[in-house]
C-alpha positions as CSV (number, residue, x, y, z in Angstrom):
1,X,223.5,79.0,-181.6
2,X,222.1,81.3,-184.8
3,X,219.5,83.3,-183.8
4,X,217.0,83.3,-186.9
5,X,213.8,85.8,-186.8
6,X,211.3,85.5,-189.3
7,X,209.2,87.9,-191.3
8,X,206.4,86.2,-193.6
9,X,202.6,87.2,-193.7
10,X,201.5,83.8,-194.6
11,X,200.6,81.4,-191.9
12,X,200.8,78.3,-193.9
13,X,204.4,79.6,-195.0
14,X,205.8,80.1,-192.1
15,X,205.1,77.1,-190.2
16,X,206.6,75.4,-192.9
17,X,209.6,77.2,-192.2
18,X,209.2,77.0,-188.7
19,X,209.0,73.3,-188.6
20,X,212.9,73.1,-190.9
21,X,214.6,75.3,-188.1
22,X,213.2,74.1,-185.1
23,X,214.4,70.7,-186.0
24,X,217.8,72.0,-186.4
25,X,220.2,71.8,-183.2
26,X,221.5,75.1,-183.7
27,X,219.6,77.2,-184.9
28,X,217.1,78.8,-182.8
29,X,213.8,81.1,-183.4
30,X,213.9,84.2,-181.6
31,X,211.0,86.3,-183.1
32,X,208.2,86.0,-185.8
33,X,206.4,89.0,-188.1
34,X,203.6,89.7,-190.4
35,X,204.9,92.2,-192.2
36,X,208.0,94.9,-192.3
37,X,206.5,97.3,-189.7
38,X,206.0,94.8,-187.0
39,X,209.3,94.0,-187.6
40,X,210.8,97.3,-187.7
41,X,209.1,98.8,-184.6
42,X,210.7,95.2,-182.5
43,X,214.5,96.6,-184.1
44,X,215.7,97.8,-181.0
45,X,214.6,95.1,-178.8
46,X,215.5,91.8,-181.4
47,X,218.4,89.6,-180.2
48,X,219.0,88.1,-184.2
49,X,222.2,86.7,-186.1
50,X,219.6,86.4,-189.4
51,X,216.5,87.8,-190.5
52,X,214.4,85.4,-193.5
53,X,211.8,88.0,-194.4
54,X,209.5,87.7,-197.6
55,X,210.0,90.3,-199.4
56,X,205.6,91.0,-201.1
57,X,203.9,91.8,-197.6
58,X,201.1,94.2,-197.0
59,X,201.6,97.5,-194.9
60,X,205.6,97.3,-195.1
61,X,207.3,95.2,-197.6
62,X,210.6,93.3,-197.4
63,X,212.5,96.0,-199.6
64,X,211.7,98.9,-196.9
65,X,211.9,96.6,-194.2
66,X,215.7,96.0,-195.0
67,X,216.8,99.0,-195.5
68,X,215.5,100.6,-192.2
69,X,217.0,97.7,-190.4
70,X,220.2,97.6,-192.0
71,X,220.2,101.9,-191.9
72,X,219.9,100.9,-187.6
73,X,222.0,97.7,-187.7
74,X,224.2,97.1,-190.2
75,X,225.7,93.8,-189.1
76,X,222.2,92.3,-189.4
77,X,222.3,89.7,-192.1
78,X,219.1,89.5,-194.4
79,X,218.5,86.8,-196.4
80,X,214.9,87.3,-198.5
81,X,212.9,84.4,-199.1
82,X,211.5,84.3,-202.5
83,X,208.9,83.0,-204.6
84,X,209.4,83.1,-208.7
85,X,207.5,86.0,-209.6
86,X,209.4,88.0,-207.1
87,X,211.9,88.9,-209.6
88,X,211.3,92.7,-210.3
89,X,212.3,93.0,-206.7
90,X,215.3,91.1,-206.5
91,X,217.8,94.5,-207.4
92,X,216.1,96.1,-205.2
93,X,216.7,93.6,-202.6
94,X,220.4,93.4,-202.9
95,X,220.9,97.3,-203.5
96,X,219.1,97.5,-200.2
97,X,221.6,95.3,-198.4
98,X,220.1,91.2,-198.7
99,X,222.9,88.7,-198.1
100,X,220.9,85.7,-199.7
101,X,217.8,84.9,-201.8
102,X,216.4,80.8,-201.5
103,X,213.2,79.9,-203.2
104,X,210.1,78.8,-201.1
105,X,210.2,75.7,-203.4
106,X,213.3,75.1,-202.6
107,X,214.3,72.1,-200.7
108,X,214.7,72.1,-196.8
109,X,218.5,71.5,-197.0
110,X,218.7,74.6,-198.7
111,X,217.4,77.1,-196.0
112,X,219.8,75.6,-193.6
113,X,222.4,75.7,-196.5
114,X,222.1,79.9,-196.9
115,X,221.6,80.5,-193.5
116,X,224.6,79.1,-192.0
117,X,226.8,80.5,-195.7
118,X,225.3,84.2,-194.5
119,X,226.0,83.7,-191.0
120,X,229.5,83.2,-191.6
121,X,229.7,86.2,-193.8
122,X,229.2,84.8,-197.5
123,X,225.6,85.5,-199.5
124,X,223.7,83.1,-200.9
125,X,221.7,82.4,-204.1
126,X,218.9,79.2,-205.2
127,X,221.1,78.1,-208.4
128,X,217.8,78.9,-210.3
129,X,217.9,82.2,-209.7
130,X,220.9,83.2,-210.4
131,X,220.2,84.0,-214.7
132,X,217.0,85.2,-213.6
133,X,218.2,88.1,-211.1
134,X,220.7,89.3,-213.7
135,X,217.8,88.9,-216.5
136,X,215.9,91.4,-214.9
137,X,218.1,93.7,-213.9
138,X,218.1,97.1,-215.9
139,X,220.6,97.6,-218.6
140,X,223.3,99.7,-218.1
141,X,225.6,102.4,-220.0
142,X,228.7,100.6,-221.3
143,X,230.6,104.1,-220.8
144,X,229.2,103.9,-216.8
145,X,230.3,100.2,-217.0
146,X,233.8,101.2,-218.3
147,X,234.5,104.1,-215.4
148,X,233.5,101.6,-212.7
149,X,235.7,98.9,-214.0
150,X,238.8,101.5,-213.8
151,X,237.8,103.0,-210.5
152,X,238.0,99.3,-209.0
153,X,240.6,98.5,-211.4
154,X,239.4,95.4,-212.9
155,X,241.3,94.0,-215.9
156,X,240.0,93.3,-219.6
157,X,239.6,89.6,-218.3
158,X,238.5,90.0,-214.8
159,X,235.6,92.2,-216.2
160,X,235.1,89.3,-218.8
161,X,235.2,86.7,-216.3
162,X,232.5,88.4,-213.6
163,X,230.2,88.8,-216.7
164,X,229.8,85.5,-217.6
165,X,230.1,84.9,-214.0
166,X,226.7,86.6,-213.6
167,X,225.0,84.3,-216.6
168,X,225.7,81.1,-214.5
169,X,228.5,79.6,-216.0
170,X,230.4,76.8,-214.8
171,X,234.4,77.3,-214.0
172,X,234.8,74.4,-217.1
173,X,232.2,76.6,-218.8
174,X,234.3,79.8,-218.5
175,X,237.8,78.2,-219.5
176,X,235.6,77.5,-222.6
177,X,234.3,80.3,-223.4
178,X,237.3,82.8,-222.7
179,X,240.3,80.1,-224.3
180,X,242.1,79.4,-221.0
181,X,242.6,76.2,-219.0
182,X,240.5,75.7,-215.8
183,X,243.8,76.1,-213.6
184,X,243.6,80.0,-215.1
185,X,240.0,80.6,-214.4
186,X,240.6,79.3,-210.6
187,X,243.3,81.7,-210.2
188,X,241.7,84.5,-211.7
189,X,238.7,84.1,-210.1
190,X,240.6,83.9,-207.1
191,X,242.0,87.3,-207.5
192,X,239.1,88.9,-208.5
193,X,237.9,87.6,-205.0
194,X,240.2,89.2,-203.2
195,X,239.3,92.5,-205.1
196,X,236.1,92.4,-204.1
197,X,236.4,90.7,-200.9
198,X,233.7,88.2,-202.0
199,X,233.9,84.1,-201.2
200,X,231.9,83.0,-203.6
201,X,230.0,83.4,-207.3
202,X,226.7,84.8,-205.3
203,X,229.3,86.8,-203.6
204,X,230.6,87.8,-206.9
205,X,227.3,88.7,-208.3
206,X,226.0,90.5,-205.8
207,X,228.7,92.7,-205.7
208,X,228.7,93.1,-209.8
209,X,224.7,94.3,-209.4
210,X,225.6,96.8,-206.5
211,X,228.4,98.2,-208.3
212,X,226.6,98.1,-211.1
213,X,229.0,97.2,-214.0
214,X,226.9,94.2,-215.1
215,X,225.5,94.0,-218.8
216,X,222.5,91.9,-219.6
C-alpha cells in the first residue's frame, strides 16, 4: 500500500484528485492540507510514502513546504502538482528536493503513473513540461558549467548528450543531432546514468538543474 497525503487549497481540486486515488487498489489517502503550514505542523505525526502538494498556496507555499519537510524527513518523496503558469517556481521546486512535477490537466493515468515511478525511487516529469522547466531556468556561466562538468567528470559527449537531453529530445533525435547510431546513444546514456545514479531522462534533468551545468 502507498501512502499518499495531499496538500492543495482548492476544494474542487482536490476531490478531483481524491476521487483518481481512492479508486486505486493500492494506493491509499492518509492525510489532506490547505496549505504548507497545516502540513508542516502534522510532519511528526504523518505516516506517508508521497506527498502531491500544489506548490501557489496562501499562508505557506509548496516551495517552503518542501524544504522544511525534506530538512525533517529526507526519505519523504514530493512530487508537486502543477498548473502552466507555475513555471517560475519549478527550479525552485527541484533545488528544494521535488521528485516529480504532473500537470492538473494532465490525464488521470498520469498521477498514478508518477506516483508509483517516485515511489520506487525514479522522478517524474508531464512530457509538456519538460522544455518549459529548462526554458525558465536562469542562465548560467559556461566557466561554472565547465568546473562542474570536471568535478563530476563528465565527458565532451556526455555533457553534450544531457544538454540536449534537457531540450526533450528523443534517443533517435540525439543520434541525429550528435552523428552516432541509436545503439551509441543507449549506451552512453546508459553510462551517464550510472554517473549520476539517475533511471530515467527526468532523472537526468533533474539532476542537470540541481547541479547546475545546464545551458538554456
Amino acid at each position: 500500500m502507498i501512502r499518499i497525503a495531499i496538500i492543495e487549497d482548492l476544494p474542487i481540486v482536490l476531490e478531483g484528485i481524491k476521487l483518481i486515488i481512492n479508486n486505486i487498489k493500492d494506493l491509499k489517502i492518509v492525510a489532506e492540507f490547505s496549505n504548507g503550514k497545516e502540513f508542516t505542523e502534522h510532519l511528526p505525526s504523518l505516516s506517508a510514502d508521497v506527498v502531491l502538494t500544489d506548490i501557489d498556496m496562501p499562508i505557506m507555499d509548496g516551495i517552503t513546504a518542501t524544504k522544511i519537510a525534506l530538512s525533517l524527513n529526507p526519505n519523504l518523496k514530493i512530487i508537486a502538482l502543477s498548473m502552466y503558469n507555475d513555471r517560475k517556481y519549478y527550479y525552485e521546486m527541484v533545488t528544494a528536493g521535488a521528485k516529480g512535477f504532473v500537470l492538473k490537466q494532465s490525464p488521470s493515468n498520469e498521477l498514478e503513473t508518477a506516483i508509483r515511478e517516485v515511489y520506487n525511487g525514479g522522478n517524474y516529469f508531464s512530457e509538456e513540461l519538460l522544455r518549459s522547466v529548462i526554458i525558465e531556468m536562469q542562465s548560467i556561466e559556461s566557466l561554472l558549467v565547465e568546473e562542474k562538468k570536471k568535478l563530476l567528470n563528465l565527458t565532451n559527449r556526455e555533457s553534450d548528450m544531457l544538454n540536449l537531453i534537457c531540450q526533450g529530445l528523443t534517443n533517435k533525435e540525439l543520434a541525429n543531432e550528435l552523428f552516432v547510431s541509436v545503439r551509441t546513444i543507449e549506451s552512453t546514456k546508459s553510462r551517464l546514468m550510472e554517473k549520476t545514479n539517475t533511471r530515467n531522462n527526468a532523472g537526468l534533468i533533474i539532476w542537470a538543474i540541481k547541479n547546475k551545468i545546464v545551458t538554456v
